[in-house]
C-alpha positions as CSV (number, residue, x, y, z in Angstrom):
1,X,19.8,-6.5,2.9
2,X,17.8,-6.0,6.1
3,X,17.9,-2.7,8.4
4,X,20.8,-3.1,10.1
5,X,21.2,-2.3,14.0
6,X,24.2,-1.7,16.2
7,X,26.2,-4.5,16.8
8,X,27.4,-4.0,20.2
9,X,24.1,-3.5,21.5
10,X,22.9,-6.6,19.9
11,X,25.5,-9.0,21.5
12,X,25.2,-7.6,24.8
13,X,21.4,-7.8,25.0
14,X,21.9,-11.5,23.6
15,X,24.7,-12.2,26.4
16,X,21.6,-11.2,29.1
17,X,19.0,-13.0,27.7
18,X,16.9,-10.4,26.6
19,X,15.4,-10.9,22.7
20,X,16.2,-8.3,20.3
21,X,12.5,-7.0,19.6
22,X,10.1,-4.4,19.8
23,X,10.2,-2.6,22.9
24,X,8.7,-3.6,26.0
25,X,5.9,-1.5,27.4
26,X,2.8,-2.9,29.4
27,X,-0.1,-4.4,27.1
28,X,-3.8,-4.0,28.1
29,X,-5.6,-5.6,30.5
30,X,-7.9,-7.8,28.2
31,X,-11.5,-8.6,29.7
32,X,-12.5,-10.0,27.1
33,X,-11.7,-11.1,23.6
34,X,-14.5,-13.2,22.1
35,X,-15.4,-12.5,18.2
36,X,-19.5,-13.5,19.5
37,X,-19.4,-11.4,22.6
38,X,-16.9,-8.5,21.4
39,X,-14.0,-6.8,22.8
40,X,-13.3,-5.7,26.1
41,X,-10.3,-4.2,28.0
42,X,-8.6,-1.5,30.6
43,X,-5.9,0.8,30.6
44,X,-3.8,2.4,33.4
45,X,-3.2,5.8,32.5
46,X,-1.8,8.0,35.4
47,X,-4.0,6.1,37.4
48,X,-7.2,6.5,35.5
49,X,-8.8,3.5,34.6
50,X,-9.4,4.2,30.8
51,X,-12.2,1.3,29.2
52,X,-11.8,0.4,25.6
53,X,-15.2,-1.7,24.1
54,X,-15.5,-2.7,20.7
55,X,-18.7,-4.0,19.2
56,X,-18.0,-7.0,16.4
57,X,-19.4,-8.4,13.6
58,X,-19.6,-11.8,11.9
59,X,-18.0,-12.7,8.7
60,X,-21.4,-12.3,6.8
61,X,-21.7,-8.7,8.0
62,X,-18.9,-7.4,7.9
63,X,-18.8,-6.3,4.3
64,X,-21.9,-4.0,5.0
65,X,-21.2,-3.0,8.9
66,X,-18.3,-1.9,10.5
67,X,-17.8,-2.4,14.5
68,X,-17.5,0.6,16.7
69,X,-14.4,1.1,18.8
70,X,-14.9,3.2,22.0
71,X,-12.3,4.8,24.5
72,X,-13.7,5.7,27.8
73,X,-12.5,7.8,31.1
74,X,-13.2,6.2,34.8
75,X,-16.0,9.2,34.9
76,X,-17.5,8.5,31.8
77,X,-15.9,10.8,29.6
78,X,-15.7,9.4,25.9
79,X,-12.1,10.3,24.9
80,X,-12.9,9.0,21.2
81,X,-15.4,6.7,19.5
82,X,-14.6,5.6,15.7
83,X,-15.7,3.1,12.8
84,X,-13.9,1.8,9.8
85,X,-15.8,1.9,6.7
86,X,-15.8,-2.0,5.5
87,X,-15.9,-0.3,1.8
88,X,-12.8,1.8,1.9
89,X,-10.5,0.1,4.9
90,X,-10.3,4.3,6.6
91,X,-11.6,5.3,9.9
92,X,-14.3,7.9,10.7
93,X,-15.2,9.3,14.0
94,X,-14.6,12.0,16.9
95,X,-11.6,12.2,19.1
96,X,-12.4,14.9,22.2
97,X,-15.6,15.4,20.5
98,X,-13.6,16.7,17.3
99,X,-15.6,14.6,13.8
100,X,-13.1,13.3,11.5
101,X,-13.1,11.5,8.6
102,X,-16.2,12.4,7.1
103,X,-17.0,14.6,3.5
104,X,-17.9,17.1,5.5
105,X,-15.1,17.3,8.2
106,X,-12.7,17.9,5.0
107,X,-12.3,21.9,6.0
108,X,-10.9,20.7,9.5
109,X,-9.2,16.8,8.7
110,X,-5.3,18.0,8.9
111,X,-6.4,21.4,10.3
112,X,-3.7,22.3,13.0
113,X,-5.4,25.2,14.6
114,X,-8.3,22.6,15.1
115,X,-6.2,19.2,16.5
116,X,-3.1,21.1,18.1
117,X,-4.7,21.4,21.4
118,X,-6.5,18.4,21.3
119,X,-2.8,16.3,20.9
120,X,-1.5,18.7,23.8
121,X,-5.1,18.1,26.0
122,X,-5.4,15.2,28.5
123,X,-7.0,13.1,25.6
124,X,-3.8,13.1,23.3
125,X,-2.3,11.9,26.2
126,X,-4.7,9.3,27.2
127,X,-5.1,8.3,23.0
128,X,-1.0,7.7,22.8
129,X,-0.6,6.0,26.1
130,X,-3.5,3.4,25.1
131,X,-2.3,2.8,21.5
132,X,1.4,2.2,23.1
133,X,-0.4,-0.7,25.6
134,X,-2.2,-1.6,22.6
135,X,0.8,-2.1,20.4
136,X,2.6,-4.3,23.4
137,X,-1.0,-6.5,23.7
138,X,-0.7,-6.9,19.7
139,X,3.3,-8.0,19.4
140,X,2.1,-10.9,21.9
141,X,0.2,-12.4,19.2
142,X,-2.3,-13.8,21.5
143,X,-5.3,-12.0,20.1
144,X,-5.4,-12.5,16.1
145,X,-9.0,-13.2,16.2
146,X,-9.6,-9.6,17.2
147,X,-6.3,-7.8,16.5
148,X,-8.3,-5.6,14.4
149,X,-9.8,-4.5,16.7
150,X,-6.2,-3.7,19.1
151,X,-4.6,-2.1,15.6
152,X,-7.5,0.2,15.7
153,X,-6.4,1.0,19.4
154,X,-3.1,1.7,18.5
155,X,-3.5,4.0,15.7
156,X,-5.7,6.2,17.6
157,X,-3.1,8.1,19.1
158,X,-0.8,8.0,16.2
159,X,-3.9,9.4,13.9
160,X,-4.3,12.0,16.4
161,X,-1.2,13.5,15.9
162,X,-1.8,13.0,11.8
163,X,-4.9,14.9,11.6
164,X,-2.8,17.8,12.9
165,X,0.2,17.6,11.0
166,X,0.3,20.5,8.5
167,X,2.1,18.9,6.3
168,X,-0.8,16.5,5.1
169,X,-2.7,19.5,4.6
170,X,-1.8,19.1,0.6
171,X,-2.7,15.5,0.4
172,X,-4.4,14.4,-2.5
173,X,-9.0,14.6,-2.0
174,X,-8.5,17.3,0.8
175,X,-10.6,20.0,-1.7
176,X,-7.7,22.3,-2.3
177,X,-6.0,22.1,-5.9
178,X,-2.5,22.8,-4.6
179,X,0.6,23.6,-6.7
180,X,2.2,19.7,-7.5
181,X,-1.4,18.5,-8.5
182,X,-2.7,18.9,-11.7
183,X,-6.0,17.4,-13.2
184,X,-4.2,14.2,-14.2
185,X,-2.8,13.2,-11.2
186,X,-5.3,14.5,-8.5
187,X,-8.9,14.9,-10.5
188,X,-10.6,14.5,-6.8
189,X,-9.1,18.0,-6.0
190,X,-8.2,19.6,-9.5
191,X,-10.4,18.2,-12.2
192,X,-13.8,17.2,-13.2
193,X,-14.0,14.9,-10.3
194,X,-13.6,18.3,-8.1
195,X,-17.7,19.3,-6.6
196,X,-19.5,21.7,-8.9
197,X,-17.1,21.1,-12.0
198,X,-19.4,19.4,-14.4
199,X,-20.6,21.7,-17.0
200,X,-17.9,24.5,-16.3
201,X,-14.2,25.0,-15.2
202,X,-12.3,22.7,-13.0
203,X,-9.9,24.3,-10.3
204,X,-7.4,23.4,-12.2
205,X,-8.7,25.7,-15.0
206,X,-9.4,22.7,-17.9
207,X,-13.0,22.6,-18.7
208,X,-15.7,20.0,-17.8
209,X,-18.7,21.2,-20.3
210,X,-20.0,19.3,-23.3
211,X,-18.2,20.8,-25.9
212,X,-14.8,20.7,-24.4
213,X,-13.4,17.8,-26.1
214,X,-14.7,19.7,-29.5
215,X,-12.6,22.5,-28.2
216,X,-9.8,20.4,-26.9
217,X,-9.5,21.7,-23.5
218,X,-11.0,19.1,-21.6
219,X,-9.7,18.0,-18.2
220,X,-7.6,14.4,-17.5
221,X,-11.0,13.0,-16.4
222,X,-14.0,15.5,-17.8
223,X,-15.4,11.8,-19.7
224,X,-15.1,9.7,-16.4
225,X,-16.6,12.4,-14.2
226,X,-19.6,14.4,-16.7
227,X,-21.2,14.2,-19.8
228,X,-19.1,15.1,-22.4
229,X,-19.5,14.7,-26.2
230,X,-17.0,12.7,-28.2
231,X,-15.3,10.4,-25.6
232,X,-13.9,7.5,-26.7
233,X,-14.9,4.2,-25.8
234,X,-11.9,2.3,-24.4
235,X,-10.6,-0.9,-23.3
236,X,-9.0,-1.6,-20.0
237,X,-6.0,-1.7,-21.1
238,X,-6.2,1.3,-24.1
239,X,-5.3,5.4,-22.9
240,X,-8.1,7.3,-24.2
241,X,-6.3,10.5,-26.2
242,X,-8.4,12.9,-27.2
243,X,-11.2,11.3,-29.2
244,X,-9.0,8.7,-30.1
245,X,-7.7,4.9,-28.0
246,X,-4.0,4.5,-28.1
247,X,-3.9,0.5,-27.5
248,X,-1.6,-0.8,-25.4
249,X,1.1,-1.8,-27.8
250,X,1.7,1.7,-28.9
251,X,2.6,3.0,-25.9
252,X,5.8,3.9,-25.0
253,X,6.7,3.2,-28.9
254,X,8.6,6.4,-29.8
255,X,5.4,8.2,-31.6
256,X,3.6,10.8,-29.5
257,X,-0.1,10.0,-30.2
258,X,-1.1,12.5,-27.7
259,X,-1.0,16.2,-27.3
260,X,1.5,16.0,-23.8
261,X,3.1,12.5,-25.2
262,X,0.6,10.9,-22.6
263,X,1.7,7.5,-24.3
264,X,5.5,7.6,-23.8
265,X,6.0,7.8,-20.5
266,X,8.7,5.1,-20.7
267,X,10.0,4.0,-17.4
268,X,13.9,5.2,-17.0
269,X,13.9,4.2,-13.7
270,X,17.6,2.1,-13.5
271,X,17.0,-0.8,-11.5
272,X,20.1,0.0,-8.8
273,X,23.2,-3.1,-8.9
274,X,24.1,-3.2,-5.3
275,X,27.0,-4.7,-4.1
276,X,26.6,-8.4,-2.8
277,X,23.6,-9.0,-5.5
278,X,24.6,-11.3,-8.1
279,X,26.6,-9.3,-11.1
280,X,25.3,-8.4,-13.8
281,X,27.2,-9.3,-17.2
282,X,26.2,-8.1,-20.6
283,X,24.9,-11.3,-23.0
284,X,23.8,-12.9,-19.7
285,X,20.5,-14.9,-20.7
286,X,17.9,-16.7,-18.0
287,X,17.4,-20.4,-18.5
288,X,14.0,-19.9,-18.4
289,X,12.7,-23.7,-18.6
290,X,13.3,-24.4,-14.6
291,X,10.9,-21.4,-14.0
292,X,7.9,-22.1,-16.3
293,X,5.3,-23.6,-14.6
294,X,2.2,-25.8,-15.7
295,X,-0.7,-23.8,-15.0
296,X,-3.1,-24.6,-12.1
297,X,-7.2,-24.9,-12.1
298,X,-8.3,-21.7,-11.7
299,X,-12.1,-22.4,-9.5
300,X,-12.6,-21.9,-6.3
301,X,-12.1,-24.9,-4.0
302,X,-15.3,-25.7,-2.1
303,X,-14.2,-25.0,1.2
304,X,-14.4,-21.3,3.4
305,X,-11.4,-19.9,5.0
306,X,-14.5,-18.7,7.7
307,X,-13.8,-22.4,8.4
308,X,-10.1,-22.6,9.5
309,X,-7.6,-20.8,11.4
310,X,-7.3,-18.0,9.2
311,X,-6.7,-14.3,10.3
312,X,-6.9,-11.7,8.5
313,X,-4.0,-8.8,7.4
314,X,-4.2,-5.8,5.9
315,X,-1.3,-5.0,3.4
316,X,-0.3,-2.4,0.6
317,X,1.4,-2.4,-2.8
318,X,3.6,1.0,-3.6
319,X,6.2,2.3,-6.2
320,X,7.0,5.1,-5.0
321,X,8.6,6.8,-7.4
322,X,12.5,7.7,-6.9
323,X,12.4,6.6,-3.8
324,X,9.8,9.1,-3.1
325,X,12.2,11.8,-3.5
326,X,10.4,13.7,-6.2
327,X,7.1,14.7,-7.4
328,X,5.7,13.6,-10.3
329,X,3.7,16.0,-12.4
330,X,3.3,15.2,-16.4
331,X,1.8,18.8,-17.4
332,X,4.6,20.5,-15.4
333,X,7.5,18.6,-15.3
334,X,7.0,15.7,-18.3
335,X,7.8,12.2,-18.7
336,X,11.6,11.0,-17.4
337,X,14.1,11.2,-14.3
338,X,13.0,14.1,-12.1
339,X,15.2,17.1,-12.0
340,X,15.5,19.4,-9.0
341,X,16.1,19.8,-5.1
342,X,15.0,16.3,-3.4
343,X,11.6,17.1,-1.1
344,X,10.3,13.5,-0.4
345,X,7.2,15.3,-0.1
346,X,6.3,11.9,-2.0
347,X,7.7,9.5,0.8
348,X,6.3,11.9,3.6
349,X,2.7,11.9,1.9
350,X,2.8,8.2,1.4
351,X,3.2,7.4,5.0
352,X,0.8,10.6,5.8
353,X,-1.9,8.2,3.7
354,X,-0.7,4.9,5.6
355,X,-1.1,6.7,9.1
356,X,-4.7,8.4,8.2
357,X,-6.1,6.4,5.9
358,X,-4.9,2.9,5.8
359,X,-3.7,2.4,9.5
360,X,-4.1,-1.3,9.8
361,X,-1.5,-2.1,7.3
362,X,1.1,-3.7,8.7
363,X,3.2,-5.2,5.3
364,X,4.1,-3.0,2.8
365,X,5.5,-4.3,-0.6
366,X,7.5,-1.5,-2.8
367,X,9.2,-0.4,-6.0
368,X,11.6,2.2,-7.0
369,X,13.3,1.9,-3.9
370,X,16.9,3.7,-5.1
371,X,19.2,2.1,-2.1
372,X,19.6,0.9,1.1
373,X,20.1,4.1,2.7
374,X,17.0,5.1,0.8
375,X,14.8,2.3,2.7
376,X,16.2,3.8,5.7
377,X,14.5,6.7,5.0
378,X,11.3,5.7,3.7
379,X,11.5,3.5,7.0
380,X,12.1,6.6,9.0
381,X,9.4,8.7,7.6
382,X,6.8,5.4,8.3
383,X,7.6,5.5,11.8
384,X,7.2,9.7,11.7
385,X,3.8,9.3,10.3
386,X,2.2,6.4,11.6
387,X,3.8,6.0,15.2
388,X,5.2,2.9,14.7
389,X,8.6,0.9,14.1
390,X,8.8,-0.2,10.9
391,X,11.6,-2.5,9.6
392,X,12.6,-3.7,5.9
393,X,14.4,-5.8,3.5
394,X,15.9,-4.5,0.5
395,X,17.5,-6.2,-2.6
396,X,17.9,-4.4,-6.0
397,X,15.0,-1.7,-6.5
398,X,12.5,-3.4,-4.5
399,X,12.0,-3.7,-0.8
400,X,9.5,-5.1,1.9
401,X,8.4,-2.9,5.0
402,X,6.8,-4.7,8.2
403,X,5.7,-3.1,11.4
404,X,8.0,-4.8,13.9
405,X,5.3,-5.0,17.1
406,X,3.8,-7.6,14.6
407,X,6.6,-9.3,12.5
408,X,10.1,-10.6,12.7
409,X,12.1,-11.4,9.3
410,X,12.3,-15.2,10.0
411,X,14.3,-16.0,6.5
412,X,15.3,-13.2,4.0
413,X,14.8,-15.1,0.7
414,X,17.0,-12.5,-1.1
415,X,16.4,-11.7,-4.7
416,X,16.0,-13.0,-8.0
417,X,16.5,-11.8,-11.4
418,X,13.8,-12.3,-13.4
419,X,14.9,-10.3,-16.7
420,X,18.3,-8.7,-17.9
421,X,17.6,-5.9,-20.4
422,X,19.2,-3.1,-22.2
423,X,19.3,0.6,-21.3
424,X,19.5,3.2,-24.1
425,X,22.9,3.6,-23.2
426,X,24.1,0.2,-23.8
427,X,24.0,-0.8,-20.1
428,X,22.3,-3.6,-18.8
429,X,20.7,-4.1,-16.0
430,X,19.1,-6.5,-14.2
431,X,15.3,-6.9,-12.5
432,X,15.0,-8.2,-9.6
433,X,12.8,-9.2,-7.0
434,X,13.0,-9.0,-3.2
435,X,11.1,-11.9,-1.3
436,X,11.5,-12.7,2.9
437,X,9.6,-14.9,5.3
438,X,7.8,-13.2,8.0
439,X,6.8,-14.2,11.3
440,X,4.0,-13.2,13.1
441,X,5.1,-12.3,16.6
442,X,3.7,-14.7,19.5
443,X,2.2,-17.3,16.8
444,X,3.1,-19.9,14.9
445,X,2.1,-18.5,11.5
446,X,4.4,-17.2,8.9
447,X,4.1,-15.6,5.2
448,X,6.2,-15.6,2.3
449,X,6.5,-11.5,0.9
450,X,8.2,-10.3,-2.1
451,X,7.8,-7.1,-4.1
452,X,9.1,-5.9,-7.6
453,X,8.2,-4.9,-10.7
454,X,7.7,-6.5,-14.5
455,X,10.0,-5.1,-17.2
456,X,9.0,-1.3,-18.2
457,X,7.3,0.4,-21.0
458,X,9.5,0.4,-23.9
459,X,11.7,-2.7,-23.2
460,X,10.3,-6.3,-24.6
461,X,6.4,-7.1,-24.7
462,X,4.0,-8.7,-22.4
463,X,4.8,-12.2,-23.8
464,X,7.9,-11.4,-22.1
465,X,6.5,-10.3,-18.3
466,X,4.5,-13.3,-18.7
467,X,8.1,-15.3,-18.7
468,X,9.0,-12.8,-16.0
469,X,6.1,-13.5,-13.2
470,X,6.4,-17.5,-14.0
471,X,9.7,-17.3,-13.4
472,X,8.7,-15.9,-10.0
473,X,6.0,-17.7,-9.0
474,X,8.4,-20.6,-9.2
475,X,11.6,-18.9,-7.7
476,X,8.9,-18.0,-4.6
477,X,7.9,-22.0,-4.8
478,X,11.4,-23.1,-4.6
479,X,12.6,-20.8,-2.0
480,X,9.2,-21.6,0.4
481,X,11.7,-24.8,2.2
482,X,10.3,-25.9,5.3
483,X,7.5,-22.8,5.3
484,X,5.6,-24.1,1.8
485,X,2.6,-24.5,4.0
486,X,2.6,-21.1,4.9
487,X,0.7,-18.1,3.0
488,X,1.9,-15.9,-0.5
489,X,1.8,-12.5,-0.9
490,X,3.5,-10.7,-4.1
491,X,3.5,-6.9,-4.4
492,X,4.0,-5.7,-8.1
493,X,4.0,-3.0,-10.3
494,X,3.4,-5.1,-13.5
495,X,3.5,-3.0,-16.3
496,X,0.7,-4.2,-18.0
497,X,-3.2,-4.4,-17.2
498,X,-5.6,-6.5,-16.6
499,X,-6.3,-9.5,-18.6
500,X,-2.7,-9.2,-20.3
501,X,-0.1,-11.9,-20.4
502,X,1.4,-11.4,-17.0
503,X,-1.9,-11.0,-15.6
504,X,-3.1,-14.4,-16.7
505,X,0.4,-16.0,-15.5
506,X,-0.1,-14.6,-11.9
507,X,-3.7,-15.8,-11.8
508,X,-3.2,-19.2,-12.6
509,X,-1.9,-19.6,-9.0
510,X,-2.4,-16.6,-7.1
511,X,-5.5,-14.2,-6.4
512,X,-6.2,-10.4,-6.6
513,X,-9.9,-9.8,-6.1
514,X,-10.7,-8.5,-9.7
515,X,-9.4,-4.7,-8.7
516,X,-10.3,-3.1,-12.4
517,X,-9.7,1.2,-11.2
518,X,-6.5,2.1,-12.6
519,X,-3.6,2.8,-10.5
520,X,-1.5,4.5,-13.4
521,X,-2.6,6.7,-16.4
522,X,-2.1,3.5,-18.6
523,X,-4.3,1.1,-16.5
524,X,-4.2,-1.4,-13.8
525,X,-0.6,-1.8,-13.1
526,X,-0.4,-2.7,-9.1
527,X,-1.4,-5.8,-7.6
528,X,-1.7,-7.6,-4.3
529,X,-1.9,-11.2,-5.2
530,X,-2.5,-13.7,-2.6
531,X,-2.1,-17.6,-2.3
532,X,-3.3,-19.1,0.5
533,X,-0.8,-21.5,1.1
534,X,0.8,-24.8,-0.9
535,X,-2.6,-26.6,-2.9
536,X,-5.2,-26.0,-4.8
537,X,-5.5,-22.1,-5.8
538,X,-7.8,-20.3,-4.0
539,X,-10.3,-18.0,-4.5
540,X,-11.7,-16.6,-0.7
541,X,-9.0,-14.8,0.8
542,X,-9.7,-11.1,0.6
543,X,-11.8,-9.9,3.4
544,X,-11.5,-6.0,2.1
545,X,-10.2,-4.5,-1.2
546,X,-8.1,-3.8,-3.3
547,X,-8.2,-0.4,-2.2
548,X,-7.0,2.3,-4.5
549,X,-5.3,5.0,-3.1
550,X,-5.5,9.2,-4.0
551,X,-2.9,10.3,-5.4
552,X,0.4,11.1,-3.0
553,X,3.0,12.1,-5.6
554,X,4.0,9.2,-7.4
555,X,3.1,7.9,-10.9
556,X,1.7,5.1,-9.8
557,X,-1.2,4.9,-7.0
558,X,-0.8,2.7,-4.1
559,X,-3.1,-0.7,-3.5
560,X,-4.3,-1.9,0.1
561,X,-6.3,-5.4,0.4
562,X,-7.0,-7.1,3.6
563,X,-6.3,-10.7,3.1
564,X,-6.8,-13.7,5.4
565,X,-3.3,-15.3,6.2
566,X,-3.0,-19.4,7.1
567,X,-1.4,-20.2,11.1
């Protein structure tokens, strides 16, 4: 089910001719827009002639050097000059001579008293009326060799208003242990990872020192951050407990192994049954041999996408828990359904982090979506945060966000039920998966999106999510119709690491990057994987990532990539 908007409104502006789209405000005047030569335009803003440069890079270089973006006043007056870091995908600068972004701007980043008169000075108004013009010059769809280039325009006055918003102030690496982050979910802030923790106490108050594990008071991360005696050496896809590995297939088996039943954090999550979605009938069974598929070569075909009309796309993988509702916190709150007053503090941080740290993304792939209503609001709080309009597609759990200056939902592919299972109670319920075809606005290319998740932790085995992302891979093949030429993206959360059963199925067409930092206590569990469009499998599509997130609130952490998508 896609957002819906008023009906009334809709036919009338149809009866007049005028498309049902972003709205209309005046784009820049582009100068010039030549990847070689770099970018170039003007602004009218109250009359002031407001220049915006931007240095580029070539495809070579651009994994070591970012381009500098620059926003000037008709009497020279730099409003704000910014990079993005090539390593990380986030911008670092000054905006009315303000630094941001930086280790050491961490005391003012999100600092009110700091950015509250620079949103309310003539340069917050200059910063939001060139990232509106921006935003009309990128829904024209003229400029995807440098659009990179206009999304870091139009974030700039969106950011502006992020850095002071006090309500990021509790995000996840801004120094300050606050009271929903514990050494688990936040080390960056909390635990060993925190500066100065090594060899003492964490802010958190676990310890960080040699003997700790000995003692048995050692933080989440004291044997990924110091030098501790006794860690375990584990696999990617084992929970180090103690001194001990817990592999993989005793987690979530009913035994606690560790001291806070770190290993059963089974997933109780119940995949919502909307109304309109196909019903779901106890003793229903998948024919699962129209969905298996042979598997594909797995090399990289000798050609370079540097060579073909490629552009790139920044995207982002997120289950966000509840529908970001809740908080999650093991040592406080344990393993299970949340209790307690709904915050969203979750949802509110996630699209704090999209607005200040990943603000090119543009597609958004997510899990634990709890209803339609929900999406709404996850929608809402995007456009709070970032600035933008944001529209979505739900089905089932799952959902797909897109930033409307930039796509249109050309086909909604619906869902697909990839596995029926059994809750403890005897129901059972079906996973799904949510996939649409985008457009690009003002182009002629198009993607295939879906999002959704692998059966949980305690229900089946990975032989069985192997079955699961076969079956769609194949559903997504079938569905493709007169776009198969177009590009693949699949958001998951897939329950299982790297080099497991599902993993292997998904890379024997698709592409992730080889992303090994975990994005759940257990492991890798959330992917971006990309195929380039019907052929051969390729391997040269990511320009940037997977990027790992900080932690916002969820279990999970999110993933950003910034892939090259076929026109």
């Amino acid at each position: 089910m896609t957002r819906r908007y008023a009906p009334l409104v809709a036919i009338l502006m149809v009866a007049c001719g005028v498309s049902i789209g972003p709205p209309s405000d005046p784009p820049l005047e582009v100068e010039g827009a030549d990847p070689a030569a770099g970018f170039q335009a003007f602004a009218n803003v109250d009359g002031e002639r407001i220049r915006i440069e931007a240095t580029l890079v070539s495809e070579e270089m651009e994994a070591s050097v970012s381009p500098t973006t620059t926003v000037t006043g008709a009497d020279g007056t730099v409003y704000a000059t910014w990079t993005t870091d090539p390593a990380t995908g986030e911008p670092s600068g000054t905006i009315g001579g303000q630094r941001f972004g930086g280790p050491e701007d961490r005391a003012t980043d999100h600092d009110p008293a700091v950015w509250g008169p620079i949103v309310a000075s003539r340069v917050g108004a200059v910063l939001d009326e060139v990232s509106r013009q921006a935003e009309a010059t990128l829904t024209t769809g003229q400029y995807l060799d440098v659009e990179e280039v206009l999304q870091d325009v139009d974030a700039m006055g969106p950011l502006l208003h992020a850095l002071a918003d006090p309500e990021a102030e509790a995000e996840c690496g801004d120094g300050v242990c606050s009271d929903d982050e514990d050494d688990s979910e936040c080390p960056e802030d909390c635990g060993c990872a925190a500066p100065s923790s090594c060899g003492g106490v964490a802010p958190f108050g676990c310890y960080c020192d040699a003997d700790c594990m000995a003692n048995g008071d050692c933080c989440a991360d004291a044997c990924d951050a110091c030098s501790v005696d006794g860690c375990p050496m584990c696999g990617e896809t084992e929970l180090a407990c103690g001194t001990t590995c817990v592999p993989e297939e005793r987690l979530c088996d009913g035994i606690d192994d560790c001291p806070m039943s770190e290993d059963e954090g089974c997933d109780d999550f119940d995949e919502p049954d909307d109304a309109g979605d196909e019903e779901v009938t106890a003793g229903m069974t998948l024919d699962r041999a129209e969905d298996e598929e042979d598997p594909v070569g797995t090399e990289p075909v000798p050609y370079s996408l540097s060579e073909s009309k490629a552009f790139p796309v920044s995207v982002a993988q997120c289950n966000i828990y509840y529908g970001g509702s809740h908080t999650f916190n093991l040592k406080k709150y344990g393993w299970g359904k949340p209790t307690g007053p709904a915050t969203y503090k979750t949802a509110r941080r996630f699209a704090t982090l999209v607005a200040r740290h990943w603000h090119r993304v543009s597609i958004i792939g997510m899990q634990e979506v709890t209803s339609h209503s929900n999406a709404e609001k996850l929608a809402g709080y995007l456009e709070q945060k970032t600035g933008h309009d944001w529209d979505f597609d739900y089905h089932g759990g799952s959902a797909i966000f897109w930033r409307r200056a930039m796509w249109s939902l050309k086909k909604d592919l619906g869902t697909h039920v990839i596995e029926y299972y059994p809750k403890s109670d005897g129901h059972i319920v079906s996973l799904r998966v949510v996939g649409a075809i985008l457009h690009r606005r003002g182009s002629h290319a198009y993607v295939a999106a879906s999002s959704g998740k692998l059966i949980p932790k305690g229900h089946l085995n990975n032989r069985f999510r192997g079955r699961e992302a076969a079956s769609w891979i194949s559903w997504i093949s079938r569905s493709m119709g007169s776009y198969s030429d177009s590009s693949r993206l699949i958001f998951v959360d897939q329950n299982a690491g790297l080099r497991t059963e599902p993993w292997y199925r998904f890379n024997t067409r698709y592409f992730e990057n080889g992303g090994r930092k975990r994005t759940h206590m257990w492991g890798r569990f959330d992917y971006v994987w990309w195929d380039y469009a019907a052929g051969d499998r390729r391997t040269d599509g990511f320009r940037g990532g997977p990027y790992v997130s900080r932690s916002f609130g969820s279990d999970h952490r999110s993933v950003a990539a910034r892939v090259m998508l076929h026109r």
